[in-house]
C-alpha positions in Angstrom: 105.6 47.9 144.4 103.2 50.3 145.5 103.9 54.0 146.4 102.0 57.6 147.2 103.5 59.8 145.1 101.2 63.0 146.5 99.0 65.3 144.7 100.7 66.2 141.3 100.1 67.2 138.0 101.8 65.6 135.5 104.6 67.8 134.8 105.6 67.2 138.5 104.6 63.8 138.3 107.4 63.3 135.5 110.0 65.7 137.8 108.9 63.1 140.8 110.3 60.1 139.1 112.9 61.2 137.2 114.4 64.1 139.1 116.4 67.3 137.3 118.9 68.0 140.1 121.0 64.0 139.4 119.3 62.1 142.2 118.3 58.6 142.1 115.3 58.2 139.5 112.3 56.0 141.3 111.9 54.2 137.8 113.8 53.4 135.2 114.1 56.2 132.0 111.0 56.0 129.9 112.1 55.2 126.0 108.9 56.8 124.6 107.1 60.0 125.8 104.5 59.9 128.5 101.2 58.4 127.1 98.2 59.1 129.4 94.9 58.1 128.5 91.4 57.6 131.0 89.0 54.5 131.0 88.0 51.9 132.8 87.5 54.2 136.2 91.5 55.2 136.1 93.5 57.6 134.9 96.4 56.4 133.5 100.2 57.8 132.9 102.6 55.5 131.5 106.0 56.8 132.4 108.2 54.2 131.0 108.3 51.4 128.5 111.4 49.4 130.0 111.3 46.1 132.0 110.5 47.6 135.4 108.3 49.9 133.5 105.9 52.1 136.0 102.5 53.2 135.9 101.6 56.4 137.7 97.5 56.1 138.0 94.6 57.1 139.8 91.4 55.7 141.3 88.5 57.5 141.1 87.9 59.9 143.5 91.6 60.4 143.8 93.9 63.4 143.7 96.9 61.7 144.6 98.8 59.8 142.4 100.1 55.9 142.7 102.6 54.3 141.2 102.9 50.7 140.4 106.3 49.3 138.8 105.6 46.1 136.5 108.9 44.0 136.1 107.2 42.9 132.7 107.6 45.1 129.7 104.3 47.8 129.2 104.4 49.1 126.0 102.5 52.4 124.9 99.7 50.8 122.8 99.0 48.5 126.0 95.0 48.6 126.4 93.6 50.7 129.4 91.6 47.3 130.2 94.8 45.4 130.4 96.1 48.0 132.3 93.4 47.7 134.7 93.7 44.1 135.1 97.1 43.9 136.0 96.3 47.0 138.3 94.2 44.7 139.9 91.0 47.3 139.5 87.6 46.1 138.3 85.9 48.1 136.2 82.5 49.5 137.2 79.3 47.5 136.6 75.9 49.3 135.2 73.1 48.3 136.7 69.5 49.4 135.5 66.5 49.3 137.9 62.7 49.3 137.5 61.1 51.4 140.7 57.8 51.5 141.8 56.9 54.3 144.3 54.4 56.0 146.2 55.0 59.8 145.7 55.3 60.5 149.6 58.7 59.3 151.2 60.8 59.7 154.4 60.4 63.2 155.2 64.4 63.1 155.7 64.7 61.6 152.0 62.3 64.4 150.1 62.6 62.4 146.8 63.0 58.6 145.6 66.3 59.4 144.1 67.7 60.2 147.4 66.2 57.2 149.3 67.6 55.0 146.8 70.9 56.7 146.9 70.9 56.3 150.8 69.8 52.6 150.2 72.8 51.6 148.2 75.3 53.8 150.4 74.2 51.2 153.4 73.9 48.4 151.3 78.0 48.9 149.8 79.0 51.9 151.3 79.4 53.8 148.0 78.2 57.2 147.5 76.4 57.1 144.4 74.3 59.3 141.9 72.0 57.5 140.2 70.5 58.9 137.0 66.8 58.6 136.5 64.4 58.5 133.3 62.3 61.2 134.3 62.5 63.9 137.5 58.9 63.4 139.4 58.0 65.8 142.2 57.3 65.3 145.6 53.6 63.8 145.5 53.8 62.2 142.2 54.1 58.6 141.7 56.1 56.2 139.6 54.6 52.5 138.3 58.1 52.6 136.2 60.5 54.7 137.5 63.8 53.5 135.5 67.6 54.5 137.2 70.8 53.5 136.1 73.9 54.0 138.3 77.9 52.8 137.9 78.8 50.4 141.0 82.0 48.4 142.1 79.8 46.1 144.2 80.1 42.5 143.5 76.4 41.8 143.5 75.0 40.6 140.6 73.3 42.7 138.3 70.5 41.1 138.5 70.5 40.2 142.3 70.3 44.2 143.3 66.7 43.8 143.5 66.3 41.8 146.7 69.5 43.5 148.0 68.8 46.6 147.8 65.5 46.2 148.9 65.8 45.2 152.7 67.2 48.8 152.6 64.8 50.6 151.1 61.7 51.9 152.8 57.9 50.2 152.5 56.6 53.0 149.7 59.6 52.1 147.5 59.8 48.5 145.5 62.6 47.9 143.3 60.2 45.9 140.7 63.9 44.3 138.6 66.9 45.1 138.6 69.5 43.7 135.6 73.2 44.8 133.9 73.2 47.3 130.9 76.0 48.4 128.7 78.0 51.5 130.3 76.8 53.5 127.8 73.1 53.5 128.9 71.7 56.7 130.4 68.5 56.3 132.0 67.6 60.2 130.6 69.1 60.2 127.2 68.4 56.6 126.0 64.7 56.6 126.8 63.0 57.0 123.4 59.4 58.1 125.4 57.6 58.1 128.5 54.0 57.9 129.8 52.3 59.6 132.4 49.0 58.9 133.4 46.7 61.4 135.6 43.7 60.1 137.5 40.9 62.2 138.3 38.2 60.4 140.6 35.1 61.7 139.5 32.2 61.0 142.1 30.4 63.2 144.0 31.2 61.0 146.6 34.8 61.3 147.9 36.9 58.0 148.6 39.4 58.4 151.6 41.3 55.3 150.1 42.0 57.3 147.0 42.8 60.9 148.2 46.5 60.3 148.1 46.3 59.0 144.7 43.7 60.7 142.6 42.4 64.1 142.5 38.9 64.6 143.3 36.3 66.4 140.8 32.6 66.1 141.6 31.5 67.5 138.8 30.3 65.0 136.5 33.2 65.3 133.7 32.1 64.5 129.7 35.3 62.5 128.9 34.5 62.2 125.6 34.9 66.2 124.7 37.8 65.7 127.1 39.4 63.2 124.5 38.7 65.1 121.5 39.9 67.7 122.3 43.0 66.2 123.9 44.0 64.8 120.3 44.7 68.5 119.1 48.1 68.1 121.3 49.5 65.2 119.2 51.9 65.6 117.0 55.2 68.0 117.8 54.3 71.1 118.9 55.6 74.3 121.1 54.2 73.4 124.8 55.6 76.2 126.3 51.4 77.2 127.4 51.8 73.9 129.4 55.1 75.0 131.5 55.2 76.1 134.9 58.1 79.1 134.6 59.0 78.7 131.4 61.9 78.9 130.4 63.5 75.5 132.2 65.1 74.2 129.0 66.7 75.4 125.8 63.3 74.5 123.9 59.9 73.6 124.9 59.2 71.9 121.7 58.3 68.4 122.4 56.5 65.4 120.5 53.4 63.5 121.6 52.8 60.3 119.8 49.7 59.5 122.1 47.1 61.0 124.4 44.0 59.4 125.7 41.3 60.5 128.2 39.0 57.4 129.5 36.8 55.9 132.3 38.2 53.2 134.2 37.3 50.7 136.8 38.9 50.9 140.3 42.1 48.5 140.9 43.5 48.8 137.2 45.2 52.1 137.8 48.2 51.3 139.3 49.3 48.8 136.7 51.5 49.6 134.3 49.7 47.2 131.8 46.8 49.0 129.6 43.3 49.0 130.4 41.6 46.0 128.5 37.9 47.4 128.9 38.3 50.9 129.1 36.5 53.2 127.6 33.6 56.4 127.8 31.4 54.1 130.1 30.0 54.7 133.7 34.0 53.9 135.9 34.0 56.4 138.0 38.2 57.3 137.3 38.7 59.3 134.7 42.4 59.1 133.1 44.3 60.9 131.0 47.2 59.2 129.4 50.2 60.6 127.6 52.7 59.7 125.8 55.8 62.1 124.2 59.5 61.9 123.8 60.3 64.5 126.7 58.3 66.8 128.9 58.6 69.8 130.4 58.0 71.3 134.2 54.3 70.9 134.8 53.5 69.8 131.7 51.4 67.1 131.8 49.2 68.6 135.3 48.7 71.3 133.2 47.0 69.8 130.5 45.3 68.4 132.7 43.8 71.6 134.0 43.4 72.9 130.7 41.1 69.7 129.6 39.3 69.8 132.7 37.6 73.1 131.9 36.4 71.0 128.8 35.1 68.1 130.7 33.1 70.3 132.4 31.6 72.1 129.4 33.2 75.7 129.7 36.1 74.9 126.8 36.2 72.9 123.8 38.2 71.7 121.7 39.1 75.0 119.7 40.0 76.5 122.9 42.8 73.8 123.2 44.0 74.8 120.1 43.8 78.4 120.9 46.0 78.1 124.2 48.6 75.5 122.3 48.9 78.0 119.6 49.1 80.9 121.8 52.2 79.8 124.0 51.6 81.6 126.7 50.9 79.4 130.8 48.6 82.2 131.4 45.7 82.0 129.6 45.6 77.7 130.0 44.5 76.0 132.4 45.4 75.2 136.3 47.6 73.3 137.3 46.2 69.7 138.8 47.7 68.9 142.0 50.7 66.3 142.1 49.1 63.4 143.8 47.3 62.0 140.9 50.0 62.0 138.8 51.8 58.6 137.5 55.0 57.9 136.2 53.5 54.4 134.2 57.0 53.6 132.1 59.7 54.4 130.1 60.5 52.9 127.0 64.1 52.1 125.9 65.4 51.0 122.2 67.5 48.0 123.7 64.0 46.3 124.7 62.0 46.3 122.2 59.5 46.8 124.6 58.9 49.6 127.1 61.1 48.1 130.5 58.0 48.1 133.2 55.8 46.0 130.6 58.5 43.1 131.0 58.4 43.5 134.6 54.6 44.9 135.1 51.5 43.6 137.2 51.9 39.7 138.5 55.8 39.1 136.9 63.0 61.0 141.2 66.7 64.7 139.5 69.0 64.9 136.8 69.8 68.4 135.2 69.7 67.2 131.8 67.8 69.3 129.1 65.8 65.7 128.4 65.2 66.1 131.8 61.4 65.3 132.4 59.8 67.0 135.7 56.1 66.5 133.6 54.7 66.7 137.6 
C-alpha cells in the first residue's frame, strides 16, 4: 500500500501514524525506536519492525513523505539497498564523459556545462548538474573536458555517447562516455590537468586560425620563452598569475611540467603529444602546462608574462622576480581566451590521463579545486 502522508518532519511523521488522541494507528506499533538512515537516493524512516511493518520514505526531490506497508517482517539492521529494492527504486547511475568543445556555444547556452545540462534534460527529462574537471571561460576550448553527473536513465553507461549527442549542438562532441563508481568527482578526483596556449606567430595572419590562436607577429625566441618558463615548476605561491586574487582559500599550487615549443599546423587540437616538436621554424608557438589545480587566469597570464620574454624585453630572472613577488600587477597581460585549450585531465582510476584513451583517431563548479586557468 502506498499513501501521501504530506509534508512532515519526523516528529509529526511518528504522531501521523500512531496518533496521541486514541484513534486508529495507520500501521501497526513499532517494537524498536524509529531508525532513519539516507542512501541509495532515499531517505528512509523505519517506523515499525512488526509483520505489516511500514516504511515512511522519500524520493529525491521530495518534501512529502510516503509510506509503504511491507506484510514481510523489516527489521532495523535491514540494508538501505534492500530497502530500495523492495521500494522498487533504482539507485542512481554515474556516468563519466570525455567532451571536446569549441569555446564559442549557443548564445542562449553561455557555457558547455549548460548545453550539456540542457542536452540531457531533453534527452531524459532530468534536470541535472553535472560536475566538471576544470571551469573554462567563454572562448576557451576543451580537447578533454571530463564531467560526471548522477542519472536514473536506463541508458547504458557507456551508450550516453551517441545519445546524448543527437542533442547536443555541432561545437560540442561527447568523445566517450562510460560508468564510474559514485564516489568519483570530476573536480576532486583529478590528480592534474593540462592546458595548452597557442600563439600563431607569423607576420602573416591566418583567418582559419583567429578563433583558435592568438596572433603575435613579432618573431618570438621560444627558447628564452622555455627557460625561463621552467622557473615556475615546482609548488609555488601563483597568486602574481591570478586575475582578482583572492578566488580561493590558497593560491599555492604545484606544476609538475611546463613546456614552450614550435609546432606544425594540424597537431594542435589533439590531445596526443607532439612527436616532432621542438625550437624549429613551425610557425605555432605552444605553451604547455601541467599542475594539480589552477587558479582564475592563471595559465593566460603566464602566458603574458612569458611573452615579454619571447620578445626580448624579460628574461628569465624577471620570471622569478614576478613569482616571487606575488603581486598580478607587475606580471604580465593577460592573453585573450581563444587560444587557450583544455587538452586532459588525468584521473588515478586510469592509469592514464582519460582523453589519451579516447584521443585523436579512437565548463562551473564552486569547489576550491575549482580550475577557471582561462
Amino acid at each position: 500500500e502506498y499513501g501521501d502522508l504530506g509534508e512532515l518532519t519526523e516528529q509529526e511523521l511518528i504522531r501521523e501514524l500512531w496518533p496521541p488522541d486514541g484513534t486508529q494507528p495507520k500501521t501497526a506499533a513499532p517494537s524498536v525506536a524509529v531508525v532513519s538512515a539516507t542512501g541509495e537516493g532515499l531517505t528512509v524512516s523505519l517506523t515499525s519492525t512488526s509483520p505489516g511493518a511500514s516504511i515512511a520514505y522519500k524520493l529525491p526531490g521530495d518534501k512529502r513523505w510516503r509510506l509503504y506497508v511491507d506484510p514481510v517482517q523489516i527489521s532495523a539492521g535491514t540494508e538501505i539497498a534492500a530497502l530500495a529494492h523492495r521500494l522498487g527504486w533504482k539507485p542512481s547511475g554515474q556516468v563519466r564523459m570525455t567532451v571536446t568543445a569549441e569555446g564559442v556555444v549557443q548564445p542562449k547556452l553561455p557555457t558547455v556545462q549548460g548545453a550539456v545540462e540542457a542536452a540531457i534534460k531533453k534527452l531524459t527529462g532530468e534536470e541535472l548538474r553535472i560536475l566538471a574537471a576544470g571551469r573554462t571561460d567563454a572562448g576557451v576550448h576543451a580537447l578533454g573536458q571530463v564531467a560526471n553527473f548522477r542519472t536514473q536513465s536506463p541508458i547504458p553507461p557507456g551508450k550516453w555517447r551517441a545519445a546524448l549527442q543527437t542533442k547536443l549542438p555541432p561545437d560540442i562532441v561527447v568523445r566517450h562516455s562510460d560508468e564510474v563508481p559514485h564516489d568519483f568527482h570530476a573536480t576532486f578526483s583529478a590528480v592534474s590537468k593540462r592546458y595548452r596556449y597557442v600563439i600563431h606567430n607569423s607576420a602573416i595572419t591566418d583567418p582559419f586560425v583567429r578563433r583558435y590562436a592568438w596572433s603575435i607577429y613579432q618573431p618570438l625566441d621560444v627558447e628564452a620563452m622555455h627557460a625561463a618558463a621552467q622557473v615556475l615548476v615546482g609548488r609555488h605561491d601563483f597568486r602574481s598569475f591570478e586575475s582578482h586574487w583572492p578566488n580561493k582559500a590558497t593560491s599555492v599550487r604545484t606544476v609538475s611540467s611546463i613546456e614552450v615549443y614550435r609546432a606544425s599546423r594540424w597537431s594542435l587540437w589533439s590531445s596526443e603529444r607532439e612527436p616532432n616538436r621542438g625550437m624549429g621554424d613551425g610557425e605555432f608557438v605552444c605553451l604547455e602546462i601541467e599542475a594539480d589545480g589552477f587558479l582564475y587566469n592563471m595559465v593566460r597570464a603566464i602566458t603574458g608574462t612569458l611573452l615579454n620574454v619571447g620578445r626580448g624585453t624579460w628574461s628569465a630572472m624577471d620570471v622569478e622576480r614576478v613569482l616571487r613577488a606575488e603581486d598580478r600587477a607587475i606580471a604580465g597581460g593577460t592573453a585573450p581566451a581563444w587560444g587557450l585549450v583544455l587538452v586532459r585531465a588525468v584521473y588515478p582510476d586510469a592509469g592514464e590521463d582519460v582523453t589519451s584513451a579516447v584521443g585523436a583517431g579512437r565548463t562551473d563548479v564552486s569547489t576550491d579545486r575549482e580550475d577557471p586557468a582561462s
